[in-house]
C-alpha positions as CSV (number, residue, x, y, z in Angstrom):
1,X,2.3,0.0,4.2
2,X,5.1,2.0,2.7
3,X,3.6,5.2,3.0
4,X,1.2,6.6,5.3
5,X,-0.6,10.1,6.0
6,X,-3.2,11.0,9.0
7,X,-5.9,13.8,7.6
8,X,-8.5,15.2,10.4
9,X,-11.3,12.5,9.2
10,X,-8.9,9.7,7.0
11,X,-5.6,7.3,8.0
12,X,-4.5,6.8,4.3
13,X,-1.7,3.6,3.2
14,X,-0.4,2.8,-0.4
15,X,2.2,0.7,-0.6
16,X,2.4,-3.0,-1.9
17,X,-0.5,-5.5,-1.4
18,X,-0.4,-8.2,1.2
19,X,-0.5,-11.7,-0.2
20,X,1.8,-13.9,1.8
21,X,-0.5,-15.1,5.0
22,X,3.1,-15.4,7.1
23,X,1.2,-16.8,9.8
24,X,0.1,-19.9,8.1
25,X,3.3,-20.3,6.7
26,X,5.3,-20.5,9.7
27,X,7.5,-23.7,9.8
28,X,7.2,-24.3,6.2
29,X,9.7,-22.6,4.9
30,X,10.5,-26.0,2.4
31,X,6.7,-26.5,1.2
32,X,6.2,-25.2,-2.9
33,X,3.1,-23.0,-1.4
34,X,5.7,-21.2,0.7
35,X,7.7,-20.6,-2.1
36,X,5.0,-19.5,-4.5
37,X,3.9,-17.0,-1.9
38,X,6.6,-16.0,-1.2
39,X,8.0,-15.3,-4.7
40,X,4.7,-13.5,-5.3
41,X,4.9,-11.0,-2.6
42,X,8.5,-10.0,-3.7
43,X,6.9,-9.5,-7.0
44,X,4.4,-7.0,-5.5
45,X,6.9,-5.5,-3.2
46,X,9.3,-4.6,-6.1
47,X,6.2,-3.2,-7.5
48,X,5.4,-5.2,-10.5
49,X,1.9,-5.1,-9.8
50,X,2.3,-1.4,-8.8
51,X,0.6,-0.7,-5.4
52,X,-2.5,0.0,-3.5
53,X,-4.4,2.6,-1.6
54,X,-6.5,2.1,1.3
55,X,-8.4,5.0,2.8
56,X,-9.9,4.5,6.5
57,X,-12.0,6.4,8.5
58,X,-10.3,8.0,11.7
59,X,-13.3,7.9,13.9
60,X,-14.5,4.4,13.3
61,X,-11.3,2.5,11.7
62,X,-13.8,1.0,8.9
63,X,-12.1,0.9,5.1
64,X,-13.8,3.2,3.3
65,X,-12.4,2.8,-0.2
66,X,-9.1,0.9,-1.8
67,X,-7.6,1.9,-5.6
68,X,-4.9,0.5,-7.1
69,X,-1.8,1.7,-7.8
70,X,-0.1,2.1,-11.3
71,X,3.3,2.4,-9.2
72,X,4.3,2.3,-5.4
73,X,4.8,5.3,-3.2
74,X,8.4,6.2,-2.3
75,X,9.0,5.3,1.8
76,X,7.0,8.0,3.8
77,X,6.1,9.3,0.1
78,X,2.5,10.6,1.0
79,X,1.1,14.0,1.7
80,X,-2.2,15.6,2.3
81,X,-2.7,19.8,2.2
82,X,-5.2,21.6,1.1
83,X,-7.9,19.1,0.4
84,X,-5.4,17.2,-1.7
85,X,-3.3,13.7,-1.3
86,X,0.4,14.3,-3.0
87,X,2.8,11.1,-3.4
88,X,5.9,10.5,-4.7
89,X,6.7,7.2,-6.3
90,X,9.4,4.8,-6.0
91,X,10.5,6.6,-9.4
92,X,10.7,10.1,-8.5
93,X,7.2,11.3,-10.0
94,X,4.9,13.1,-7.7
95,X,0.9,12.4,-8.2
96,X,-1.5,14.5,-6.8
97,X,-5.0,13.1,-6.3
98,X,-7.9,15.7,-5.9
99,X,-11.5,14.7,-5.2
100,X,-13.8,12.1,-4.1
């Protein structure tokens, strides 16, 4: 996550997807598929495949909805007031979201 907010009902993320399973890459720092994954989540965390939204439910923890991202939120870039989610992007531009 790159950017985060905490509503009364909602934990909300955006940031870059996940792709790289470091985990099962451990020790293989010299294998092509460590390369390839590796090369693909600096793709995504330069934003090249712009971002992602995940939207949880406080009380249970259960992901309630994802949408992707035309461009990745700015660190800490997220915003909620009034019934409405503001970020900023890694560019400068503020989008507000309204609505279910």
């Amino acid at each position: 996550a790159k950017a985060m907010v905490l509503t009364n009902d909602h934990l909300i993320i955006a940031g870059p997807r996940d792709v790289a399973d470091e985990k099962s890459l451990w020790g293989r720092s010299n294998d092509k598929i460590f390369k390839t994954a590796m090369a693909q989540q600096t793709q995504w965390l330069k934003g090249s495949h712009g971002g992602v939204m995940q939207i949880y439910s406080k009380a249970t923890g259960k992901k309630l909805s994802e949408y992707k991202l035309a461009t990745l939120p700015s660190f800490d870039g997220l915003i909620a007031a009034n019934g409405k989610l503001y970020m900023i992007t890694d560019k400068g531009e503020v989008i507000c979201f309204q609505g279910k």
